[in-house]
RODO-2510 file (C-alpha; in nm, 4 decimals, decimal comma):
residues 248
     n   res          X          Y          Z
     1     x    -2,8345     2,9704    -1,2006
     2     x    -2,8596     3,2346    -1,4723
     3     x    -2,6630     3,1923    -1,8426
     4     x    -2,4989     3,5610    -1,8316
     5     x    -2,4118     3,6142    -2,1981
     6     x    -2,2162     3,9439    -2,2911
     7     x    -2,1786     4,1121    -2,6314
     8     x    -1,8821     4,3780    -2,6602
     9     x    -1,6516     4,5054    -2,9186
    10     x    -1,5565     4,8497    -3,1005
    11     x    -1,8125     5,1121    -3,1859
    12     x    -2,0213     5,0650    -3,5047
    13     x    -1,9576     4,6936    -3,5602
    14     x    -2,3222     4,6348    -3,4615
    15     x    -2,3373     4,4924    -3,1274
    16     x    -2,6768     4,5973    -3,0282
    17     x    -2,8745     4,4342    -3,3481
    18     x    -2,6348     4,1170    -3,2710
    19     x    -2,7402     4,1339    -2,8898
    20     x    -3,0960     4,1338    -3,0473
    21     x    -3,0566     3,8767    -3,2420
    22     x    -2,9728     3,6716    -2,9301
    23     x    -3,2786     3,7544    -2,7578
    24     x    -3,4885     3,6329    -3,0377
    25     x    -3,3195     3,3204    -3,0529
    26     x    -3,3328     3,2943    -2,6850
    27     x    -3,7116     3,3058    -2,7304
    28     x    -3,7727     3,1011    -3,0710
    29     x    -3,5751     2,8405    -2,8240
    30     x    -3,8303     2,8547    -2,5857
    31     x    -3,5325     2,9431    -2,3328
    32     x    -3,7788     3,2292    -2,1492
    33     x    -3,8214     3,4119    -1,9600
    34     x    -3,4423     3,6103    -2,0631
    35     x    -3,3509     3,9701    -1,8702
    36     x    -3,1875     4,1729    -2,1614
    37     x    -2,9532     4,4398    -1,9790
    38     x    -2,8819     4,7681    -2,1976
    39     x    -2,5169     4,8844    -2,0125
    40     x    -2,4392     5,0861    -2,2564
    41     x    -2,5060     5,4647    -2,1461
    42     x    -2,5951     5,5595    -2,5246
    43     x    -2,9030     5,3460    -2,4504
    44     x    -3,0726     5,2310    -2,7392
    45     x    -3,1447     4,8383    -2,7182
    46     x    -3,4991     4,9129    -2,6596
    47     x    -3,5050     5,0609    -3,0365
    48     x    -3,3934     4,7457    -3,1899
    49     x    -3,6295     4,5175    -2,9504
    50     x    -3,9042     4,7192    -3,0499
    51     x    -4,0094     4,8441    -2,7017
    52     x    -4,0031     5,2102    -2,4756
    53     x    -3,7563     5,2407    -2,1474
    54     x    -3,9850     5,3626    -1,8671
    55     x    -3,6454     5,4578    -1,7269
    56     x    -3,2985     5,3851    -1,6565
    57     x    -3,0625     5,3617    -1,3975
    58     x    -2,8819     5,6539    -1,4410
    59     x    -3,1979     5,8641    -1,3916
    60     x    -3,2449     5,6930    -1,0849
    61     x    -2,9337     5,7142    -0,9271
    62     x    -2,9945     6,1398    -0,9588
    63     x    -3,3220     6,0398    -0,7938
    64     x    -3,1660     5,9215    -0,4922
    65     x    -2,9410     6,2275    -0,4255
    66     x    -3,2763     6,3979    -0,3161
    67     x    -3,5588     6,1722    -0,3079
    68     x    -3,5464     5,8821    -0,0904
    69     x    -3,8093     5,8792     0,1196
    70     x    -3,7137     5,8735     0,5272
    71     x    -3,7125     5,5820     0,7155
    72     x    -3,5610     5,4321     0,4300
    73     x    -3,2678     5,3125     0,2930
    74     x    -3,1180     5,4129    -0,0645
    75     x    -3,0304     5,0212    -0,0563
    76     x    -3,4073     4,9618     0,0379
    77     x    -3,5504     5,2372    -0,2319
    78     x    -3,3072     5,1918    -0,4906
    79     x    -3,4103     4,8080    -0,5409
    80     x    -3,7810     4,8616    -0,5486
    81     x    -3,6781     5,1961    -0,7831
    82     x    -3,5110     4,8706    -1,0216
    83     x    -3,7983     4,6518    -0,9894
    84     x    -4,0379     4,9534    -1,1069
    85     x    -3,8075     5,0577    -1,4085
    86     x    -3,8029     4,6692    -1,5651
    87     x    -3,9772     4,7481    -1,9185
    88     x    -4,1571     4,4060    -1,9767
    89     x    -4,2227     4,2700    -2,2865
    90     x    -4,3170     3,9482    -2,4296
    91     x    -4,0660     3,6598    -2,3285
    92     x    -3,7972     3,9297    -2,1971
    93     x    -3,7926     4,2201    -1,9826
    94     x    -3,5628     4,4958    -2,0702
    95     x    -3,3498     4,6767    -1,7895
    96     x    -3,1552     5,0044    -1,9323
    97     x    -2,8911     5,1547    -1,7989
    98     x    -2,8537     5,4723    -1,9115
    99     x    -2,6447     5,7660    -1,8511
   100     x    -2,6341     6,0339    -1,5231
   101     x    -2,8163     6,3431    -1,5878
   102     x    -2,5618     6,5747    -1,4691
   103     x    -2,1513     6,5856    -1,4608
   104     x    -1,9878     6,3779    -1,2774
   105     x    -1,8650     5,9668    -1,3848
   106     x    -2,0800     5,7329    -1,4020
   107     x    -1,9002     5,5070    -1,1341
   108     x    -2,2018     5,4940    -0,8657
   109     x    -2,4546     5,3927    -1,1549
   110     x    -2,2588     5,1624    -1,2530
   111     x    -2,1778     4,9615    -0,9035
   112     x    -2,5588     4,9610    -0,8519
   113     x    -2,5923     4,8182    -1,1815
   114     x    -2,4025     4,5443    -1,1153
   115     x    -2,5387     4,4979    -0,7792
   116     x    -2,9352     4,4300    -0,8600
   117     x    -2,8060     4,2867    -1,2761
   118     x    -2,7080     4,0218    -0,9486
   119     x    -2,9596     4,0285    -0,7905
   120     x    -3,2705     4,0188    -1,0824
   121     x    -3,1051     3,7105    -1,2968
   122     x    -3,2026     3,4536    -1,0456
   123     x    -3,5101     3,4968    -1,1982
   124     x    -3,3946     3,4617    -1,5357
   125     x    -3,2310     3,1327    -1,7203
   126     x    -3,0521     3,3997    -1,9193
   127     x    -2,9031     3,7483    -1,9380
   128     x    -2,8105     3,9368    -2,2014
   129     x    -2,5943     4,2256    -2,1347
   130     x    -2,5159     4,4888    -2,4117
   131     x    -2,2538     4,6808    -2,3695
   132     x    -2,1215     5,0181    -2,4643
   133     x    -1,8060     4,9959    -2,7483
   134     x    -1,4680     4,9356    -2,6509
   135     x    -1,3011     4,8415    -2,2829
   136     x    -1,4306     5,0925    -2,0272
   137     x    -1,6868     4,8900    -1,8841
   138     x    -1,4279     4,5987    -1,8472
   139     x    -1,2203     4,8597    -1,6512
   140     x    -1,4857     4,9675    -1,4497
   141     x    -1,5757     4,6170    -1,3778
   142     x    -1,9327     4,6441    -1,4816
   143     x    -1,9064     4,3160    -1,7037
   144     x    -1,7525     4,0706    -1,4579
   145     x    -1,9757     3,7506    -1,4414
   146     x    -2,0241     3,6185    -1,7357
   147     x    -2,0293     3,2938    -1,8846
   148     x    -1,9937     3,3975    -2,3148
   149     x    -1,8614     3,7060    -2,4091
   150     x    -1,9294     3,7435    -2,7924
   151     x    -1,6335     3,9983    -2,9328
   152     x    -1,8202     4,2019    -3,2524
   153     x    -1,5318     4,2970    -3,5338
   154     x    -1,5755     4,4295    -3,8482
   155     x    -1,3180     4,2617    -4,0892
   156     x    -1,0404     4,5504    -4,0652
   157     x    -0,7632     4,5629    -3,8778
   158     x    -0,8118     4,8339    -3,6228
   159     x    -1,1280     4,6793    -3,5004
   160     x    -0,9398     4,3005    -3,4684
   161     x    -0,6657     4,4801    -3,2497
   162     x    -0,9223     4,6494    -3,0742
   163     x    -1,1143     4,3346    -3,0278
   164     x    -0,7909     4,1741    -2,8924
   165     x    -0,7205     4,3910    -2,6411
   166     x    -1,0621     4,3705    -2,5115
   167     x    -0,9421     4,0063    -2,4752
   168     x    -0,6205     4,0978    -2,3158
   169     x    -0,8058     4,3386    -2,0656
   170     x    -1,0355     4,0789    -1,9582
   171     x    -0,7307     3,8577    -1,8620
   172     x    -0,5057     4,1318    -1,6706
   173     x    -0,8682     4,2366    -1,4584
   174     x    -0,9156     3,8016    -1,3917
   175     x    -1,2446     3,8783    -1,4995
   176     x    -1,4542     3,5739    -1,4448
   177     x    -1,5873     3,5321    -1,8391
   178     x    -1,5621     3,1771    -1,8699
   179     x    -1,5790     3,1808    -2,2498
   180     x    -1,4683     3,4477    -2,4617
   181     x    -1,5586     3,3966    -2,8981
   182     x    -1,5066     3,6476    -3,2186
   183     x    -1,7815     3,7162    -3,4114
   184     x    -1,7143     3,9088    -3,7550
   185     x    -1,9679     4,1064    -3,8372
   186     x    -2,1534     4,2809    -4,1954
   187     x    -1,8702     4,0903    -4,3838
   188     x    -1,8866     4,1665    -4,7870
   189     x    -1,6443     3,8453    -4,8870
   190     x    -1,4555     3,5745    -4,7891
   191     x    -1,1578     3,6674    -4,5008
   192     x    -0,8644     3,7562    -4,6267
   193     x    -0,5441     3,5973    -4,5366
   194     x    -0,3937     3,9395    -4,3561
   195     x    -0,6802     3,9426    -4,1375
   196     x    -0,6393     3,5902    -4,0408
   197     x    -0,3547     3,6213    -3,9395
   198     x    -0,4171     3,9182    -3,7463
   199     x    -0,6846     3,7125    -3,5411
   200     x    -0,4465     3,4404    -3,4744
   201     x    -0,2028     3,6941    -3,3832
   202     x    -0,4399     3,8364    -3,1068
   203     x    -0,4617     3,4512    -3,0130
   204     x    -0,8889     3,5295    -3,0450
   205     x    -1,1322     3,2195    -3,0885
   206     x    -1,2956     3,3548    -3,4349
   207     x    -1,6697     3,1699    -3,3613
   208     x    -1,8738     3,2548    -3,7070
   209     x    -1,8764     3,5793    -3,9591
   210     x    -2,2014     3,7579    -4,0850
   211     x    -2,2851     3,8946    -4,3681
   212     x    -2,3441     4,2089    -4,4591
   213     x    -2,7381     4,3152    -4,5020
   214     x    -2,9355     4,5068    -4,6671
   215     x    -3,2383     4,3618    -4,4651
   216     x    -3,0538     4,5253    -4,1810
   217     x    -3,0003     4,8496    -4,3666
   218     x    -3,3547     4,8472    -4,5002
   219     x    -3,4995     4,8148    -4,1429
   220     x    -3,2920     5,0709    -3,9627
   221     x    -3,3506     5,3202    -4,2351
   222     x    -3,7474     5,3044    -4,1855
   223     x    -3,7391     5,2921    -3,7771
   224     x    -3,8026     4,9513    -3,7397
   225     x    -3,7085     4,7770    -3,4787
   226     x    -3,4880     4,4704    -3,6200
   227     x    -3,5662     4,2048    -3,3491
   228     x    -3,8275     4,1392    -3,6033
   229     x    -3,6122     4,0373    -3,8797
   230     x    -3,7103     3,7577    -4,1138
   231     x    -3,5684     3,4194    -3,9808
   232     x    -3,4768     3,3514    -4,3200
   233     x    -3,2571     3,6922    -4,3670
   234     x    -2,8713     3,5590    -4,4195
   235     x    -2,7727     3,7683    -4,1143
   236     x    -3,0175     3,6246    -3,9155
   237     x    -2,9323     3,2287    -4,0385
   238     x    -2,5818     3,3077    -3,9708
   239     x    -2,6449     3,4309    -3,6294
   240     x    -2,8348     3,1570    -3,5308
   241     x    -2,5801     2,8722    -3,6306
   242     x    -2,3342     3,0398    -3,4389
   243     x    -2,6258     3,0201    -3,1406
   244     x    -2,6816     2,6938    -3,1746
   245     x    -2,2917     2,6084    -3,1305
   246     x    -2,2206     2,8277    -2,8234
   247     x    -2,5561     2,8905    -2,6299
   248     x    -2,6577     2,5753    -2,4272
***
């Protein structure tokens, strides 16, 4: 059995360098080989692990409207089409999932997501899913089997209610997260009482804070990809004690 971890939260709070981060720890743990799933369809994990998508999902699914060969299924094709697109890397392989090419939702991409994220992390002690800002994906039931679900919040208010009705969606769906934490994120100072109670109010599990960085800043500025932040960057020690409380 696979540990499905799940990072989420409203846009720009820096979900994708957090998801990252948990990959790297994942591997300075020795807890390899980990499947990190980019489900957001603004794809751009690959950027911050330092590594090029082949392709995505999305792509494929406009494949399959016109390419599966005969005599076979699009069950058949589309799972060797998954196996093919896994970007591998050192320790991890990357699966992305991208957006359709032309109009239409993204429902079907996102049920066959789902389907072979299923049926790829019995290979895997871990998954780590990245997902796009916000709730749609909860609504869409993309996200459904997971066993921590980190919430990313900046420290203002409009992201904590946002963060808390992430929470509350994930309860009205019976969404089977078993463990759902806070995480506030690029923090410039000690949390201030309003917010505080603004967390409690959302009844949320606040789990750690990290501070603000320029490391980060420095590193997305020049391109690089910031899975290879120092270990000794604040960010990146405050990450990992948070880790080390919630990821067994």
């Amino acid at each position: 059995m696979s540990f499905t971890i799940a990072v989420s939260g409203k846009g720009g709070t820096g979900k994708t360098t957090f998801a990252g981060m948990i990959v790297r720890y994942l591997l300075e743990k020795g807890k390899s080989p980990v499947l990190a799933v980019d489900a957001d369809a603004n794809a751009n994990l690959n950027e911050v692990l330092g590594i090029d998508v082949k392709t995505t999902i999305g792509q494929m699914r406009e494949l399959m409207k016109e390419k599966v060969p005969a005599g076979m299924t699009k069950d058949v094709w589309f799972e060797y089409k998954v196996q093919e697109a896994l970007t591998e890397s050192k320790g991890f392989d990357l699966l992305a999932m991208g957006r359709p090419e032309g109009a239409g939702c993204y429902c079907a991409a996102n049920t066959l997501a789902r389907k072979y994220i299923d049926l790829l992390s019995g290979n895997y002690p871990y998954v780590v899913i990245d997902n796009e800002a916000g709730m749609e994906h909860f609504s869409r039931l993309t996200t459904q089997d997971v066993d921590l679900l980190f919430i990313l919040s900046d420290s203002s208010r409009r992201s904590i209610i946002t963060a808390g009705r992430i929470r509350d969606l994930i309860k009205e769906l019976k969404s089977n997260i078993v463990r759902d934490v806070l995480i506030l994120n690029g923090m410039t100072g000690p949390l201030e009482e309003e917010i505080s109670e603004e967390i409690r109010k959302h009844h949320l599990d606040l789990a750690g804070m990290i501070p603000a960085s320029e490391e980060i800043s420095r590193f997305d500025r020049s391109g690089s990809p910031t899975f290879g932040l120092p270990l000794s960057a604040p960010s990146v020690q405050a990450a990992w004690r948070i880790f080390d409380q919630y990821i067994p």
